[in-house]
ZARO-19705 format. One line per field, with one value per residue (C-alpha): residue in three letters; chain; x, y, z. Coordinates in steps of 0.02 Angstrom, whole numbers, plus 50000, padded with zeros to 5 digits. Example, Ala and Ser with C-alpha at 12.3 -4.5 7.8 and 13.67 -1.06 7.14 Angstrom:
<sites>
resn <- (Ala, Ser);
chain <- (A, A);
east <- (50615, 50684);
north <- (49775, 49947);
up <- (50390, 50357);
</sites>
This chain:
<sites>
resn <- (Unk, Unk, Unk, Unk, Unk, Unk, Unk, Unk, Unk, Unk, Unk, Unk, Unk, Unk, Unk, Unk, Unk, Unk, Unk, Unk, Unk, Unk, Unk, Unk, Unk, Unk, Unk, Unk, Unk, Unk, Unk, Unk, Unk, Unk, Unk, Unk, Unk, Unk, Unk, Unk, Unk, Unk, Unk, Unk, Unk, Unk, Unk, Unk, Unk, Unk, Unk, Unk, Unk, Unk, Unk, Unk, Unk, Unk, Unk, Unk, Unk, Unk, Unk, Unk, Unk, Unk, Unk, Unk, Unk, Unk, Unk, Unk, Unk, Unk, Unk, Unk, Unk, Unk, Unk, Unk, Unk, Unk, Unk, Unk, Unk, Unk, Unk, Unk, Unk, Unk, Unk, Unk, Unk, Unk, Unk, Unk, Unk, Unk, Unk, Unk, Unk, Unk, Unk, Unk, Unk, Unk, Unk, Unk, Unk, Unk, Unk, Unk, Unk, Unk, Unk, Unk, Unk, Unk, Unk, Unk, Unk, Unk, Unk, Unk, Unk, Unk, Unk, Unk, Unk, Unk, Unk, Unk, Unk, Unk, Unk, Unk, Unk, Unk, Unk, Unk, Unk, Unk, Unk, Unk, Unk, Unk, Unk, Unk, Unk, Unk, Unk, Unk, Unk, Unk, Unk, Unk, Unk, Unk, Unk, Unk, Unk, Unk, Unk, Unk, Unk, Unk, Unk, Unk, Unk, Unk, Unk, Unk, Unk, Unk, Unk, Unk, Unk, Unk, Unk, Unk, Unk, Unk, Unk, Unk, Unk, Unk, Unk, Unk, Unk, Unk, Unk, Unk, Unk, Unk, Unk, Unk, Unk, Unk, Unk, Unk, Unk, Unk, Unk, Unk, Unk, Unk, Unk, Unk, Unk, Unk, Unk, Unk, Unk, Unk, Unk, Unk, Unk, Unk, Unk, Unk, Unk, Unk, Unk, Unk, Unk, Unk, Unk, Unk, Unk, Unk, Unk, Unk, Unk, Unk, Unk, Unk, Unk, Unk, Unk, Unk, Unk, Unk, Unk, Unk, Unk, Unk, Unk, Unk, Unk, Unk, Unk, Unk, Unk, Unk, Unk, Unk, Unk, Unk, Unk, Unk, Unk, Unk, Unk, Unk, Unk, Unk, Unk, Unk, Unk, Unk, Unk, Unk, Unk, Unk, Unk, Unk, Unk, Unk, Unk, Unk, Unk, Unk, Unk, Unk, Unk, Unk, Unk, Unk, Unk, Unk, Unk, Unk, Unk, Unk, Unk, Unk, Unk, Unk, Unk, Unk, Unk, Unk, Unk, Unk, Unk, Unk, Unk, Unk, Unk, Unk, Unk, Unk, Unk, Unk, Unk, Unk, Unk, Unk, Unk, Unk, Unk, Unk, Unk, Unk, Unk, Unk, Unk, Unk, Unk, Unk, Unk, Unk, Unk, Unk, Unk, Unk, Unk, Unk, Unk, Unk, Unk, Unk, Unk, Unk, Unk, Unk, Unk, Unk, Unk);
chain <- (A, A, A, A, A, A, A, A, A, A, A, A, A, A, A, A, A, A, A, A, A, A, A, A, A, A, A, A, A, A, A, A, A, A, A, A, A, A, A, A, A, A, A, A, A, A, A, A, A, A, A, A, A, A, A, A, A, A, A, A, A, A, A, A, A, A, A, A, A, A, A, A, A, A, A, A, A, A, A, A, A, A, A, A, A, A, A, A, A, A, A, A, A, A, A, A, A, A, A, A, A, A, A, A, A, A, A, A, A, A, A, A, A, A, A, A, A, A, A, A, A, A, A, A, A, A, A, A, A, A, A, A, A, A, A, A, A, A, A, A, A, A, A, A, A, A, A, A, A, A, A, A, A, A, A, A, A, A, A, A, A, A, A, A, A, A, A, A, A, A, A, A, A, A, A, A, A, A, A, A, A, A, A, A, A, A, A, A, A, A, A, A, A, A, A, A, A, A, A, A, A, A, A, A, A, A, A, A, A, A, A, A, A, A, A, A, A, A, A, A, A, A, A, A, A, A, A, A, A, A, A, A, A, A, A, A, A, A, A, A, A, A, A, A, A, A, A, A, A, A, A, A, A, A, A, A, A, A, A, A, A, A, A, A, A, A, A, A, A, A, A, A, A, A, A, A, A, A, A, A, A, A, A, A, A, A, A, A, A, A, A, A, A, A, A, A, A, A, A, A, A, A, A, A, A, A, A, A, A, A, A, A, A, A, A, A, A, A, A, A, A, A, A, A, A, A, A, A, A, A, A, A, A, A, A, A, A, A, A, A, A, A, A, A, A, A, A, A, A);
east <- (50000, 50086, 50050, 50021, 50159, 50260, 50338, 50174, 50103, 50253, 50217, 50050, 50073, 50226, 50097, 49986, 50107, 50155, 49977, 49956, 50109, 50137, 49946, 49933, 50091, 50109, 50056, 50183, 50389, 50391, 50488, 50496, 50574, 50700, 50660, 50627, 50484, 50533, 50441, 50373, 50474, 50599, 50434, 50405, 50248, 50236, 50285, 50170, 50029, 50077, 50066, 49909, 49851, 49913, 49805, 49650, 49693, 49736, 49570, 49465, 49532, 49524, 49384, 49255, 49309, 49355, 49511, 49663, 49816, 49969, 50095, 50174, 50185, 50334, 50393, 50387, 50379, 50449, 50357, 50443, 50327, 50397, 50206, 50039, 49960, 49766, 49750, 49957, 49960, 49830, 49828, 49995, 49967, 49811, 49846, 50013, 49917, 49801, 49933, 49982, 50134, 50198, 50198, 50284, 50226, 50386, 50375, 50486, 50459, 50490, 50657, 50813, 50806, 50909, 50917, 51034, 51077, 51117, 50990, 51116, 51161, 50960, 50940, 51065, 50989, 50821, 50887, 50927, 50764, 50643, 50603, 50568, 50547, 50391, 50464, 50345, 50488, 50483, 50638, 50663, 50839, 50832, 50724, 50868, 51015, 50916, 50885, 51078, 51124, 50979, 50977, 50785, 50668, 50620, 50449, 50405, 50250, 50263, 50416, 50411, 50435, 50335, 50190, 50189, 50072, 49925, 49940, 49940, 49783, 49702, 49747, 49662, 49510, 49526, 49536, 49374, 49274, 49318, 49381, 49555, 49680, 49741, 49662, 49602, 49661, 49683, 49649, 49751, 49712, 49794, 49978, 50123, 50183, 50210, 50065, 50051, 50242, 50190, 50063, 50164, 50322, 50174, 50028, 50108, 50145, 49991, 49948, 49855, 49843, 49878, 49822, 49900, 49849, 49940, 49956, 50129, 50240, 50148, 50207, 50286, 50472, 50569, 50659, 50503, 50405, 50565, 50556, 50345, 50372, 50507, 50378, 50256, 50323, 50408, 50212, 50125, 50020, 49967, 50047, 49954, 50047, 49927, 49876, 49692, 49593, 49449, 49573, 49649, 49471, 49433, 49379, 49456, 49371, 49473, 49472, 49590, 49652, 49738, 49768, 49847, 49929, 50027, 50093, 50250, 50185, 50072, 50150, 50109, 49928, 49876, 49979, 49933, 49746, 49754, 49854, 49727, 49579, 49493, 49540, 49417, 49349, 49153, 49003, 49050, 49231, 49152, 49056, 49201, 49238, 49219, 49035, 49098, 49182, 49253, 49335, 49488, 49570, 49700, 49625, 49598, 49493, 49451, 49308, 49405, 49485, 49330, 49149, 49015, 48914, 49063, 49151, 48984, 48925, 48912, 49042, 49159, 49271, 49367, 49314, 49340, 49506, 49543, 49493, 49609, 49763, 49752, 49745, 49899, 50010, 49986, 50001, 50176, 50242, 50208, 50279, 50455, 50434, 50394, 50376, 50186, 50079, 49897, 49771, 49643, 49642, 49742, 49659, 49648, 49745);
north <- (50000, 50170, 50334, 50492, 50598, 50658, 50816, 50856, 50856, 50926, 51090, 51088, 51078, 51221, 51333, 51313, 51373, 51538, 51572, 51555, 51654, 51772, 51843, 52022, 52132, 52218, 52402, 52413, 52408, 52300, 52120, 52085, 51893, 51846, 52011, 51982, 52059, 52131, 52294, 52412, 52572, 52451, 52442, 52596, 52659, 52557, 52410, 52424, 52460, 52294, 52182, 52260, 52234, 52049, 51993, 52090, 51974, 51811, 51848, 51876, 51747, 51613, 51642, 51728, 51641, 51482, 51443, 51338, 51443, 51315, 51441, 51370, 51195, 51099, 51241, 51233, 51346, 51364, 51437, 51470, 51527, 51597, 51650, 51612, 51650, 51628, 51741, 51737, 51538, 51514, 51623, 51569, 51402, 51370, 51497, 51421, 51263, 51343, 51382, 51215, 51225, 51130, 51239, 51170, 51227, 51247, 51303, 51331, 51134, 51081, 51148, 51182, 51354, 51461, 51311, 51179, 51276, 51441, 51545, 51571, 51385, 51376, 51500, 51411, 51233, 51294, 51378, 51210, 51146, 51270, 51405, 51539, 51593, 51659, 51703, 51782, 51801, 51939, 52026, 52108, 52094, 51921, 51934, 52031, 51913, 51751, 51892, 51883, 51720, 51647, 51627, 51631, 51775, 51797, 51858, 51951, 51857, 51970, 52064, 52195, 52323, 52276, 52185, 52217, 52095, 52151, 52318, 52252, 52183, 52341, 52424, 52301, 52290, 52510, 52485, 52365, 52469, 52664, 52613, 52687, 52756, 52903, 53056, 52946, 52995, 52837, 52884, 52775, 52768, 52659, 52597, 52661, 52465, 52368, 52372, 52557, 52570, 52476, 52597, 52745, 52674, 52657, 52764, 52913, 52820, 52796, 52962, 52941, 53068, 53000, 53061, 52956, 52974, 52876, 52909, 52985, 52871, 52757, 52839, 52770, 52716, 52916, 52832, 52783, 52939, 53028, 52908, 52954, 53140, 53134, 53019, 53159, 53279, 53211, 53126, 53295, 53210, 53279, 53198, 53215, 53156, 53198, 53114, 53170, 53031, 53155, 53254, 53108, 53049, 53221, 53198, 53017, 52921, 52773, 52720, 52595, 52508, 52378, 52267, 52377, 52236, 52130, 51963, 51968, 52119, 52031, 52102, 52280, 52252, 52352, 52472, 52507, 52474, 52656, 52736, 52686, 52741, 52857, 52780, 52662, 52700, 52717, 52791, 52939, 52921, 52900, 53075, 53168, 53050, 53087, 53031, 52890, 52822, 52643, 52525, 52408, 52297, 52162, 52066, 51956, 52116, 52167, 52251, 52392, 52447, 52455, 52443, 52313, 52459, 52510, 52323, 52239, 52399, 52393, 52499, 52383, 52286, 52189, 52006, 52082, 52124, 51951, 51853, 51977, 51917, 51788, 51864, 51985, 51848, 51742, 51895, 51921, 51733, 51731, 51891, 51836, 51675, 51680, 51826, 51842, 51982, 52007, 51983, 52099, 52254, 52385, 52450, 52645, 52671);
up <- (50000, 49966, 50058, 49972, 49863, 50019, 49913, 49865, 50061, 50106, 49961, 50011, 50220, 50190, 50106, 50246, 50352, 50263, 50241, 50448, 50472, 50356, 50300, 50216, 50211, 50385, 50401, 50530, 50501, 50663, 50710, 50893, 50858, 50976, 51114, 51297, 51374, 51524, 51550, 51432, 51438, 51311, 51183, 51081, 51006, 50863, 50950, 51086, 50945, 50856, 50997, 51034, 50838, 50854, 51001, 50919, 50785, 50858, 50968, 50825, 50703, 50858, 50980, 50838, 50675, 50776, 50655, 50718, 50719, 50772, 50764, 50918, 50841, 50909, 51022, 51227, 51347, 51520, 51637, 51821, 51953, 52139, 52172, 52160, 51992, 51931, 51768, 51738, 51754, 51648, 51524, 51485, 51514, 51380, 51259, 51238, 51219, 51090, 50980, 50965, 51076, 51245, 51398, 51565, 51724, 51848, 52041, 52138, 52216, 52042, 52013, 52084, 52043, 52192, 52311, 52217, 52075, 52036, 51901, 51759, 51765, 51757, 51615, 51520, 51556, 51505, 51356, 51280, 51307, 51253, 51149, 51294, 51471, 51576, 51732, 51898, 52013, 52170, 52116, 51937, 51955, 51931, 51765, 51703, 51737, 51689, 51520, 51521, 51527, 51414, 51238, 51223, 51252, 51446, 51473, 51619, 51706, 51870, 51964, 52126, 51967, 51828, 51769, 51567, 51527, 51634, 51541, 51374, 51420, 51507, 51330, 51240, 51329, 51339, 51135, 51121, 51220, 51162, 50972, 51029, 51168, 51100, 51219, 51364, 51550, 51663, 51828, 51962, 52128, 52246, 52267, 52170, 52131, 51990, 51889, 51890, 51869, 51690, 51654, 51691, 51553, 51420, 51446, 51369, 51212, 51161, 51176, 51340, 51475, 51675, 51838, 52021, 52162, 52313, 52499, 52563, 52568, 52438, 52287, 52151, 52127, 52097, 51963, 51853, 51884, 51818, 51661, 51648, 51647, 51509, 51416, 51450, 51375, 51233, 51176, 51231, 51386, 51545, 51699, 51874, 52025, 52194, 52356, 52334, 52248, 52186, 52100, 52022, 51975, 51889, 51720, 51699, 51567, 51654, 51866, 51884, 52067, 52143, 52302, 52432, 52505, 52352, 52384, 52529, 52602, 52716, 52878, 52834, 52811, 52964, 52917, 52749, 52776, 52893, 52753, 52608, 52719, 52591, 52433, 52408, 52218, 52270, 52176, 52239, 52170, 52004, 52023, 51989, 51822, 51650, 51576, 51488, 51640, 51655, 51804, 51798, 51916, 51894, 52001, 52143, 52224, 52401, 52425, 52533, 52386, 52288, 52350, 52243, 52167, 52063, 52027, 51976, 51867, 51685, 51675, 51768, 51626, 51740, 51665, 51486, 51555, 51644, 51473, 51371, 51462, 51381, 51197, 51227, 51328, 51161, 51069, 51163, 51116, 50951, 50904, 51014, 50935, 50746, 50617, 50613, 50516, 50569, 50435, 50529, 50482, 50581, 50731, 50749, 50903);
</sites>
C-alpha cells in the first residue's frame, strides 16, 4: 500500500504554514522575534501598537472565527513561578496550548532554581530545552540576569517592578470598548507598585493622559516617575501626580486600582489598611469621572479597595480584562517567537 506523494504534502502543508504566518503585508515596520519582554518602557509606540494589533487578531481569528492557528507547533515553553498565579498561570498556560505548543509549568518545588543551583546555570539549562521563558519572580533583578544568561526571550510574568502583561491587556480591553487610546486619561488610585509602574512606562505612548493618586509614602518608585514625565512631555500628555483621589478621578474616562497589600507584604497590612483609608473607588469616586467612565482591576479584588456598586457595574470591565490576558500573553509569544503579520485590519489606536 503506498502513502500519498510526500513532496506534494510537504508543498502543500509548507503553504499552509506561510499562509498562517505570514497573511497580508504588515502596516507596521515591526519584528519583535528573539526580544525579551521585560517591561514596557523598552517597547516603543509602534511596537506596543503591534502587539496590541496581534492579540486583536489572534482573538478575532480564534475565539470569533474559531480557526486553528498552530503557530506554536513543536515549540515549549517554560514557565517558572515563585508566586501564586490565577489569570498569569493560565493564560499562559492554555493559550500556549492553543497555539499548538507545549507549555511546562515549573515552581519553585519543581526545580532547583536558587536552592541547588544557581539561576544562570538555570537560564542556560532551560535555554537548551525550550524556545522561551515566563518568569513571575519577586525581584526584577533576577528577570534581568536570567535575560543575560539565556539565549531565548524571557517574558516578564510578574516582578516587585513591573507587570507588562496586565497592561497590554488593560489596553486592549481600553481599545474594544472606546475604538482607541489616544486622548484617554487613566485615573490610578491606589499603590504606586508594579502594575502602575507599567502603566506609567506606556501610557504616554499611546497618547494617553495619567492622573496618580497615592498616599505619602505610597508613591511610586522616583526613578520611574522621572522616566513618565520625560515620556510626557516628549508625547505631549498631561501627567498628574497627587495624594487626593477626587482630583485624580477628575475627568478620567478610566478608574483603575489595585490590592493595597501585594503578595509578601502581608506584615504591613495594618499598616497600609490606615494609610489607604479614603481611597476606596466608590460611587462617589466615580462622580468626579468623566461621563463615559470605566473600572479596571487586575484582580483578585478586596472590597476595601473598591465597594460592589462600582466592581459589579456595567461599566466595570474587569472580566473583559481578565479574558484579554490571555489574547495579549499569546500575542507576546508569538511575536518573540515567529515573524507573524495580522490579517485583521489595523486598529485605529
Amino acid at each position: 500500500m503506498k502513502c500519498g506523494n510526500k513532496s506534494t504534502w510537504a508543498k502543500k502543508y509548507q503553504q499552509r504554514e506561510n499562509n498562517v504566518l505570514r497573511g497580508p503585508p504588515s502596516q507596521m515596520n515591526v519584528s519583535l522575534k528573539g526580544r525579551d519582554f521585560l517591561t514596557l518602557q523598552n517597547y516603543t509606540a509602534d511596537e506596543l501598537k503591534y502587539l496590541l494589533w496581534v492579540a486583536s487578531d489572534l482573538k478575532q481569528r480564534i475565539k470569533d472565527k474559531g480557526e486553528y492557528l498552530p503557530l506554536m507547533q513543536g515549540k515549549s515553553l517554560a514557565m517558572i513561578f515563585e508566586k501564586r498565579s490565577t489569570r498569569t498561570r493560565l493564560s499562559a498556560e492554555t493559550g500556549f496550548a492553543l497555539l499548538g505548543g507545549h507549555p511546562s509549568f515549573l515552581s519553585t518545588q519543581d526545580i532547583h532554581l536558587g536552592t541547588n543551583e544557581s539561576l544562570p546555570d538555570t537560564a542556560r539549562v532551560l535555554s537548551s530545552m525550550t524556545n522561551a521563558i515566563l518568569a513571575r519572580v519577586y525581584k526584577h533583578n533576577d528577570l534581568d540576569l536570567m535575560a543575560k544568561e539565556a539565549t531565548i526571550p524571557i517574558i516578564n510574568g510578574l516582578s516587585d517592578l513591573y507587570h507588562p502583561l496586565q497592561i497590554l491587556a488593560d489596553y486592549l480591553t481600553l481599545q474594544e470598548h472606546y475604538g482607541g487610546l489616544n486622548g484617554l486619561t487613566i485615573a490610578w488610585i491606589g499603590d504606586g507598585n508594579n502594575v502602575l509602574h507599567s502603566i506609567m512606562t506606556s501610557a504616554a505612548k499611546l497618547g494617553m493622559h495619567l492622573h496618580i493618586a497615592t498616599p505619602k509614602g505610597f508613591e511610586p518608585d522616583l526613578r520611574i516617575t522621572k522616566i513618565t514625565e520625560q515620556y510626557s512631555k516628549e508625547y505631549g500628555t498631561k501627567l498628574l501626580l497627587t495624594t487626593d483621589p477626587l482630583e485624580a478621578a477628575n475627568s478620567a474616562n478610566v478608574l483603575v486600582t489595585d490590592t493595597w497589600v501585594s503578595m509578601g507584604q502581608e506584615e504591613e497590612k495594618k499598616r497600609r489598611l490606615k494609610a489607604f483609608q479614603g481611597y476606596q473607588i466608590t460611587m462617589q469616586t466615580v462622580k468626579s469621572a468623566a461621563s463615559n467612565w470605566t473600572f479596571l482591576h487586575c484582580l483578585p479584588r478586596k472590597r476595601e479597595e473598591v465597594d460592589d456598586e462600582v466592581f459589579y457595574s456595567p461599566r466595570s470591565l474587569v472580566f473583559q480584562e481578565a479574558e484579554n490576558r490571555k489574547w495579549t500573553i499569546m500575542a507576546v509569544m508569538v511575536s518573540l517567537l515567529t515573524d507573524y503579520s495580522p490579517q485583521l485590519q489595523k486598529p485605529t489606536f
